[in-house]
C-alpha positions in Angstrom: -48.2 -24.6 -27.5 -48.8 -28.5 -26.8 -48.0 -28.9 -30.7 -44.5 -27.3 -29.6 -43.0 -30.9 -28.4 -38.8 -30.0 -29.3 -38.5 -28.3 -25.5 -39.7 -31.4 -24.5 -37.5 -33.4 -26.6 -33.9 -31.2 -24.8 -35.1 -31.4 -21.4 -35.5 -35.2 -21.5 -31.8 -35.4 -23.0 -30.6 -32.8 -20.5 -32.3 -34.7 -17.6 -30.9 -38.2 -19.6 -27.4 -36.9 -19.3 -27.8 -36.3 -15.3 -29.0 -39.9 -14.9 -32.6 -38.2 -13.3 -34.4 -40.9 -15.0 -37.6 -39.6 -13.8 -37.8 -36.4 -15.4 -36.4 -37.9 -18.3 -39.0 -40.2 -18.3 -41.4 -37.4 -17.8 -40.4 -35.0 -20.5 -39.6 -37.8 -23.3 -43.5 -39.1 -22.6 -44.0 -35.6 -24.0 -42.5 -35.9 -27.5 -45.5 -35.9 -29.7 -45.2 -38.6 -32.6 -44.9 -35.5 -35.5 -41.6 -34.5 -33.9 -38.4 -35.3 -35.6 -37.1 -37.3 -32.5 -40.1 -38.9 -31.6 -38.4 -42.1 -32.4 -35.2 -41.4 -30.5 -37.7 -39.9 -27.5 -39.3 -43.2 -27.1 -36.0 -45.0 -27.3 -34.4 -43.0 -24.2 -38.3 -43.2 -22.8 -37.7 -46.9 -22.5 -33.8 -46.5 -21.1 -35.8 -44.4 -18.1 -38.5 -46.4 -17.3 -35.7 -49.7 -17.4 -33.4 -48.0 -15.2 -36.7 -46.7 -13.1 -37.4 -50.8 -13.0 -40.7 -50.4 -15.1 -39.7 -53.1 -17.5 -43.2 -53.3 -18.9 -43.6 -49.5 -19.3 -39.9 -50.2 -20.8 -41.1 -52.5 -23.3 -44.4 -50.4 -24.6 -42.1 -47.5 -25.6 -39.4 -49.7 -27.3 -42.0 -51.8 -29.0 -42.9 -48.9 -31.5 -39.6 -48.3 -32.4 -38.2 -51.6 -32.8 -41.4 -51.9 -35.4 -40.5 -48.8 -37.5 -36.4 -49.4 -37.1 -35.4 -52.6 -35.7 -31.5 -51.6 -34.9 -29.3 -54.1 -32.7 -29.5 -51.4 -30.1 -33.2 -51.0 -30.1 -34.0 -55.2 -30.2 -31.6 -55.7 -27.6 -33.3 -53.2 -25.3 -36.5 -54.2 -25.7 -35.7 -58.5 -25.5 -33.9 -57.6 -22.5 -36.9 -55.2 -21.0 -39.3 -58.4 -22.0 -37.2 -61.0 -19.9 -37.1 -58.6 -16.6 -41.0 -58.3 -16.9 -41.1 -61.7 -17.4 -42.2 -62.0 -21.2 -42.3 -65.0 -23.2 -41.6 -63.1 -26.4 -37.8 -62.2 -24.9 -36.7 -65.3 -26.0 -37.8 -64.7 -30.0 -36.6 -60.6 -29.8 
């Protein structure tokens, strides 16, 4: 059931945990947004696309959340993520 996202949700922390940053991107890209982690999901979404060196894919999934819970953790990800792809807006994050 595509609805079913919380499989998705463990395998990208189980993949996380191993440092296999692409399947944990893969599986956290899964995490529909009416899952309970969705926000966590598309906080270690952006962790895997940094350490995969998409800083710009980085950013789009950190954007959201810094939006909805702008934590220390969660700005600091995403300023740094906007000065490795070369943002302006790094500076003011």
């Amino acid at each position: 059931d595509p609805k079913w996202t919380a499989p998705c949700y463990q395998l990208g922390v189980l993949f996380h945990r191993r440092r296999q940053w692409k399947q944990a991107e893969e599986w956290f890209a899964r995490v529909a947004p009416h899952n309970v982690h969705y926000r966590e999901a598309r906080f270690h979404l952006g962790v895997a696309r940094h350490q995969l060196g998409d800083f710009a894919g980085a950013v789009e999934a950190y954007e959201p959340v810094a939006n909805e819970v702008p934590l220390n953790e969660v700005l600091s990800n995403l300023g740094i993520a906007q000065w490795r792809a070369a943002m302006p807006s790094a500076v003011e994050t």
